[in-house]
C-alpha positions as CSV (number, residue, x, y, z in Angstrom):
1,X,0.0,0.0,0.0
2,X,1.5,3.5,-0.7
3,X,1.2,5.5,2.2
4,X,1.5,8.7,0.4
5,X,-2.3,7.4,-1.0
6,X,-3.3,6.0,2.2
7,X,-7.0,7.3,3.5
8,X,-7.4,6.5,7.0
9,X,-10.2,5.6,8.6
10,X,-11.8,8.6,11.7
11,X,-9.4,9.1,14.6
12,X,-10.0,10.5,17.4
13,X,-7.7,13.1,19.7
14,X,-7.6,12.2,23.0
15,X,-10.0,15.1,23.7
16,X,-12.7,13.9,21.0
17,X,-12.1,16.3,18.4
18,X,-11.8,13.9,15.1
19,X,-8.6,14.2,13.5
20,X,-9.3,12.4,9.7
21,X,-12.4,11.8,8.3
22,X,-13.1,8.8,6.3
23,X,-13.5,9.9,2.2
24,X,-17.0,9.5,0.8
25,X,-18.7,9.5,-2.2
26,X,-18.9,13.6,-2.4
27,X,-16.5,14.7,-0.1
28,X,-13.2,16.3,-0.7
29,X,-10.3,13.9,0.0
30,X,-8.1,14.6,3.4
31,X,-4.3,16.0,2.9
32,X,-2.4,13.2,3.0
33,X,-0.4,12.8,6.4
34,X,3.0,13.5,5.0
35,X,1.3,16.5,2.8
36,X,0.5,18.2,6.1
37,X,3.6,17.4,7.2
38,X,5.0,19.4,4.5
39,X,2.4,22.2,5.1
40,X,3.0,22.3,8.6
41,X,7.3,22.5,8.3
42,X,6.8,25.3,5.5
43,X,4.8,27.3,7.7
44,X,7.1,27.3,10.0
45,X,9.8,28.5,7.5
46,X,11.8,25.5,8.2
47,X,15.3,24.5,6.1
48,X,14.1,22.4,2.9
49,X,17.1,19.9,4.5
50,X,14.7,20.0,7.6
51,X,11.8,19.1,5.7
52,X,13.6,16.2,4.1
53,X,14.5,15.1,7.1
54,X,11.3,14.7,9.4
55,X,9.0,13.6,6.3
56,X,11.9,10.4,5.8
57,X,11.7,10.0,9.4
58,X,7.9,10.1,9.7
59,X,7.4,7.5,7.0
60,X,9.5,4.9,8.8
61,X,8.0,5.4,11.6
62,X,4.5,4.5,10.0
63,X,6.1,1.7,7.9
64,X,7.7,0.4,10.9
65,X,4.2,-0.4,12.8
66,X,2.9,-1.9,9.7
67,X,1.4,1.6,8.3
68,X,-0.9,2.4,11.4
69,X,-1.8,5.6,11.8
70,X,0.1,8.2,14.1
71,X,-2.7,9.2,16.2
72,X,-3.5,5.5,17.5
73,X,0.3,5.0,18.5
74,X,2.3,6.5,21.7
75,X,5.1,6.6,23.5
76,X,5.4,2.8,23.6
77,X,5.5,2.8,19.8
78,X,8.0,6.0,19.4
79,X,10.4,4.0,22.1
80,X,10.0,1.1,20.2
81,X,11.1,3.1,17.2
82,X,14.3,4.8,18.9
83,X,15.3,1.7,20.3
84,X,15.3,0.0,17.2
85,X,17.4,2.4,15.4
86,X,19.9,2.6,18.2
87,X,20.1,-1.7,18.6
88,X,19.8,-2.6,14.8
89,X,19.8,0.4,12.5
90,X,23.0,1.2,15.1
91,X,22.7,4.9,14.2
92,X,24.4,8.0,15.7
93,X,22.7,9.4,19.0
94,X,22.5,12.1,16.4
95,X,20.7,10.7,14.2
96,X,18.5,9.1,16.7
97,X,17.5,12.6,18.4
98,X,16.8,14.2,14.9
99,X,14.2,10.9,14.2
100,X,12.5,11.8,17.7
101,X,12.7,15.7,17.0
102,X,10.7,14.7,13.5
103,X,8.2,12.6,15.7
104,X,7.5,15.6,18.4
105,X,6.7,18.0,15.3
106,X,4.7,15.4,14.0
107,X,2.4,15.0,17.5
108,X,2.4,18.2,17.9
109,X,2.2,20.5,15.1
110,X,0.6,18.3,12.9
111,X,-1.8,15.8,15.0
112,X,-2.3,18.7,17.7
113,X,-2.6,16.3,19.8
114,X,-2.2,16.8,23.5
115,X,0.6,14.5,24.8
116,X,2.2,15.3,27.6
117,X,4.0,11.7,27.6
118,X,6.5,13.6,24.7
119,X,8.0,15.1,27.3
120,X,9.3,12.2,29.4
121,X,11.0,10.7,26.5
122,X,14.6,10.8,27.0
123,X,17.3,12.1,24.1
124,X,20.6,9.6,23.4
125,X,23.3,11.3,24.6
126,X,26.1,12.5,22.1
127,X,29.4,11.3,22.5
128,X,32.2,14.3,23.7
129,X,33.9,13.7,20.6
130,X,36.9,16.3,19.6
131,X,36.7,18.1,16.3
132,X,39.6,16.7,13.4
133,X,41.8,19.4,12.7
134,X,44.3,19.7,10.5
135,X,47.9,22.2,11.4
136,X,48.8,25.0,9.0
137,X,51.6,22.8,6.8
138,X,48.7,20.6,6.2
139,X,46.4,23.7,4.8
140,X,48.5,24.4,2.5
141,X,49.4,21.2,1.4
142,X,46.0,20.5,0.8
143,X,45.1,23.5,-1.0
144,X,48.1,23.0,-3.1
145,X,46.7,20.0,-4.5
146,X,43.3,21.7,-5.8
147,X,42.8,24.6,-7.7
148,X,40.3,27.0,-9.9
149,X,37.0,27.0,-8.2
150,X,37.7,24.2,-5.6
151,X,40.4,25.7,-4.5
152,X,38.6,29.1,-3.8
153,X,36.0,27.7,-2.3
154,X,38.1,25.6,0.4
155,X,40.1,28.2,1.0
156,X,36.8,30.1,1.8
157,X,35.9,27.4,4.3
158,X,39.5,27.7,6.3
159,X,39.9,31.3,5.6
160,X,36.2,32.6,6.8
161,X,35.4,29.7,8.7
162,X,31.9,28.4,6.4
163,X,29.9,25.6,6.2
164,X,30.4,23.8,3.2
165,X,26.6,24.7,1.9
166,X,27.3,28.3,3.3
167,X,30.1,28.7,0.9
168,X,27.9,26.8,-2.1
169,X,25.4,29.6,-1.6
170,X,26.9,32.7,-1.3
171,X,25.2,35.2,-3.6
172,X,27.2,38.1,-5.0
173,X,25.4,40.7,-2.7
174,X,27.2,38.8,0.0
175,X,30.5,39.4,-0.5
176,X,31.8,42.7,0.4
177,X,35.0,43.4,-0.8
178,X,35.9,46.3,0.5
179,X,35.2,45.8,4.3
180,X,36.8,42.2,3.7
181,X,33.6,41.2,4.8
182,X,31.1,38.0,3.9
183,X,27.4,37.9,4.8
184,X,26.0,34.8,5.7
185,X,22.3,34.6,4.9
186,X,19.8,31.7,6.4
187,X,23.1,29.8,8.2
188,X,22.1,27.0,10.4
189,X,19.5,27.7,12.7
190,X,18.4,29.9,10.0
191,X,20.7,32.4,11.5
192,X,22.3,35.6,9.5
193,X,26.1,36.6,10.6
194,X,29.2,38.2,9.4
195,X,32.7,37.1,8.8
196,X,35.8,38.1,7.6
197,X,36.8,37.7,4.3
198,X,40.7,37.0,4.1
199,X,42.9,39.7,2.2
200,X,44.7,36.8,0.7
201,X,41.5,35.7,-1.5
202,X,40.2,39.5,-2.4
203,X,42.1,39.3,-5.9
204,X,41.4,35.9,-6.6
205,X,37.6,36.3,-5.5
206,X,37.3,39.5,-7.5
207,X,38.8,37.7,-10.8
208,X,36.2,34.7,-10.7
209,X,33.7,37.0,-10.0
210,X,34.3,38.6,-13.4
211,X,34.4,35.0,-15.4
212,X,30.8,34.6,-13.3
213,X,29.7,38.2,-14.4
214,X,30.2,36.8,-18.2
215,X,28.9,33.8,-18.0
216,X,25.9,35.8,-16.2
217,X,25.4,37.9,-19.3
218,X,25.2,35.1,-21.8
219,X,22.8,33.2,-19.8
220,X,20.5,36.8,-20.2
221,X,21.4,36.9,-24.1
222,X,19.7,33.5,-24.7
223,X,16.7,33.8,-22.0
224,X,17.6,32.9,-19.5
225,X,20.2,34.1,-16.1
226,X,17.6,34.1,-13.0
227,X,18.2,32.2,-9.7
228,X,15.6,31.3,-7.2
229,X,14.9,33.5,-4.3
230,X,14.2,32.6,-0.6
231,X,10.9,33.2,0.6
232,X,9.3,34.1,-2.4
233,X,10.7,37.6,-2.8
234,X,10.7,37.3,-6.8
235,X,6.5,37.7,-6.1
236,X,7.9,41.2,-4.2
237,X,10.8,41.8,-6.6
238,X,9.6,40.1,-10.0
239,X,12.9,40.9,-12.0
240,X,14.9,40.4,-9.0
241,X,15.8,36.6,-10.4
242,X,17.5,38.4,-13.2
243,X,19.8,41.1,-11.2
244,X,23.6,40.6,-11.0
245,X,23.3,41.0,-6.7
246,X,21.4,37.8,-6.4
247,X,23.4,35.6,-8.6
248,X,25.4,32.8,-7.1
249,X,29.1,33.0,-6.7
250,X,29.8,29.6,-7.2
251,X,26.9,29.1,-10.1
252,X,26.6,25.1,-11.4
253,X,28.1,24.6,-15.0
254,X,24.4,23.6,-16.0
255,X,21.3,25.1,-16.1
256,X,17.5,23.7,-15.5
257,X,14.0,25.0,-16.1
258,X,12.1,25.3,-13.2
259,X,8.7,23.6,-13.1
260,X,6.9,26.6,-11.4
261,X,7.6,29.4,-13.2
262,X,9.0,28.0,-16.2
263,X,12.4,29.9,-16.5
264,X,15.6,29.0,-17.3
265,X,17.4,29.2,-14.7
266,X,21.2,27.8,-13.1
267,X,21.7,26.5,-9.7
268,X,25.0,26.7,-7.2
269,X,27.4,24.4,-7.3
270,X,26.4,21.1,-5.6
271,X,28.5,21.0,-2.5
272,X,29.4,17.3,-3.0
273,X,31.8,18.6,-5.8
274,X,33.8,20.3,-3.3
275,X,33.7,17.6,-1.1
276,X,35.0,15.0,-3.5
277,X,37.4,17.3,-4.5
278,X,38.9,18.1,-0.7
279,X,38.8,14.6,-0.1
280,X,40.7,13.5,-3.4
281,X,43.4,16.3,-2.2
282,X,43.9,14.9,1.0
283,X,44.9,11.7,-0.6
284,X,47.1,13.5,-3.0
285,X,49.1,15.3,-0.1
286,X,48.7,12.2,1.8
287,X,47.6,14.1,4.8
288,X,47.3,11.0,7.7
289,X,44.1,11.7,8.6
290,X,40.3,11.6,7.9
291,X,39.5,14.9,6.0
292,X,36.7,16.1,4.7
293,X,34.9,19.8,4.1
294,X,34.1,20.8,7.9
295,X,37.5,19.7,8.9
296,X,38.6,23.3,7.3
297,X,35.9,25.0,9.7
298,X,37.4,23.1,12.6
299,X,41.1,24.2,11.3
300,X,39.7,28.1,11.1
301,X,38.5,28.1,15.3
302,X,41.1,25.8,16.5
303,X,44.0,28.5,14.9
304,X,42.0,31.4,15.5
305,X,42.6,30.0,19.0
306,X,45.4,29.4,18.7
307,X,46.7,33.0,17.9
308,X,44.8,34.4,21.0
309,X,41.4,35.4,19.7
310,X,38.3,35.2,22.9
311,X,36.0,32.5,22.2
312,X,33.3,34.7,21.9
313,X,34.4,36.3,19.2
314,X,35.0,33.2,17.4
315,X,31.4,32.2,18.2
316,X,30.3,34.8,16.5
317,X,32.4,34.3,13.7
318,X,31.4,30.3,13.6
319,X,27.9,31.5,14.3
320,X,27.6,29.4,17.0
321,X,23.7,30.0,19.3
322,X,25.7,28.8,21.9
323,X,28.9,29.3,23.4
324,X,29.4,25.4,24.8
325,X,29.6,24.6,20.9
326,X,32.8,26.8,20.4
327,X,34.4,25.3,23.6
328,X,35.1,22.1,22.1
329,X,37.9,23.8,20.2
330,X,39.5,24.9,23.6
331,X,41.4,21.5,23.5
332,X,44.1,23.3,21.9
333,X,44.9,25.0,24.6
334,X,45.8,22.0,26.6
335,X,48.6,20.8,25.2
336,X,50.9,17.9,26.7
337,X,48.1,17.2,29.4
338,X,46.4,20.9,30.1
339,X,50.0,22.2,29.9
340,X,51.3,19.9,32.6
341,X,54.9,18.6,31.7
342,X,55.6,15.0,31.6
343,X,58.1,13.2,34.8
344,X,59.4,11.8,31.1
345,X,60.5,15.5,30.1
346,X,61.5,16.8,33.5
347,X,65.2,17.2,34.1
């Protein structure tokens, strides 16, 4: 049975109120559950990654119990859930807090129900794990081994200190080149903040911006050269799609048509092809240890830290909510055993 088509038969909320009503002859089918779902997330102005997220997680969850319906199940069933994924799906406590997170919006927001049982379930604990990081030789022996738009964009990541889908969606109004400054719009958390932008990239930055300015005005000569906006402001700003301030800075080598509105329009750069290439130049500089994108980001704090900067204002720079996130880069300042001197060393 797809449960995307799935009509339920009338549930009841604890309080009486009917929650689905069984499709008859004249009436007007029900949303379907993950439709409201969807509904429910994008009213919220939740990340589309979000959205992906809780609707996967909801629809195993339904599977799971043999597609019974949310409203008839409880904490038993969401316990039974969690437990399996941490016993046999063996997943992260990560993971396994962001498949309960999905389930809470899903009682709440969505059934409306009244369960005050949500509140007794208890989150996995993460594991005190600290962050990979590589030294300055290594920096530059992986950035040596990548180069043209790769290379600008990890350097980005180490020099500014972004997220790998931060850097992907820059737009050009972001950058400011002449306060050496970067924007970063809708960050995690759907947060904005502001970080440097490293003298050592201005030139570089400025050049590929040109080639992007280019290939901007040919995608205009032959109908296309708009971008999708957040929040619907092309409905505000109808030719805003088309200006040279909300084009990406790292635009995909393709374009698409959208199925909305019909236009021609080119996407950023997929962040998995700067992750494949960071990780194919660690191997290349045979750099002994696991690296990936957000091992740059944990390089950028960790130095910063390193050269004396106050965590707080490397919070603000990581655009961290909270400041117990940025501490797990203080392990740098404990070196040899929090700066104790080994018997072994001792004269």
């Amino acid at each position: 049975m797809n449960l995307r088509a799935a009509v339920y038969p009338p549930v009841s909320s604890p309080s009486g109120r009917t929650l689905f009503v069984a499709e008859g002859p004249s009436s007007t089918p029900p949303p379907r559950l993950l439709d409201r779902v969807r509904a429910a997330i994008r009213a919220r102005h939740y990340s589309p990654v979000t959205e992906r997220a809780y609707v996967s997680w909801i629809r195993r969850y339904v599977v799971f119990h043999g597609k019974r319906h949310p409203a008839t199940m409880g904490a038993e069933e969401i316990t039974t859930f969690l437990s399996h994924l941490a016993t046999r799906g063996r997943v992260s406590a990560s993971t396994q807090n962001q498949a309960l997170s999905a389930l809470l919006f899903l009682y709440r927001h969505v059934l409306e129900q009244d369960v005050p049982w949500l509140d007794g379930l208890v989150r996995a604990k993460r594991s005190a794990r600290l962050p990979i990081v590589l030294t300055r030789a290594e920096v530059r022996s992986l950035l040596a081994n990548l180069q043209g738009t790769t290379w600008l964009m990890a350097s980005l990541l180490y020099g500014s200190g972004l997220r790998v889908k931060e850097c992907a969606s820059l737009r050009v109004q972001d950058i400011d080149g002449a306060r050496r400054e970067i924007t970063v719009r809708d960050g995690k958390g759907r947060r904005d903040r502001r970080t440097m932008l490293p003298e050592h990239l201005v030139a570089s930055l400025a050049e590929h911006l040109g080639r992007v300015r280019i290939l901007h005005r040919a995608d205009l000569a032959r109908g296309a050269g708009s971008v999708a906006l957040p929040d619907a402001l092309d409905r505000k700003y109808p030719r805003a799609p088309w200006e040279w301030a909300w084009q990406w800075v790292f635009p995909a080598t393709r374009t698409y048509v959208d199925p909305v509105t019909g236009n021609r329009r080119r996407h950023h750069l997929h962040q998995t092809v700067l992750q494949r290439a960071v990780r194919d130049a660690a191997l290349r500089a045979t750099i002994p240890k696991r690296v990936s994108c957000h091992v740059l980001r944990h390089s950028f704090a960790t130095h910063l830290l390193e050269a004396g900067y106050d965590i707080r204002t490397i919070q603000e720079l990581l655009g961290h909510k909270d400041v117990r996130t940025t501490m797990i880069y203080t392990h740098v300042l404990n070196r040899g055993g929090r700066g104790v001197r080994s018997p072994l060393d001792l004269e």
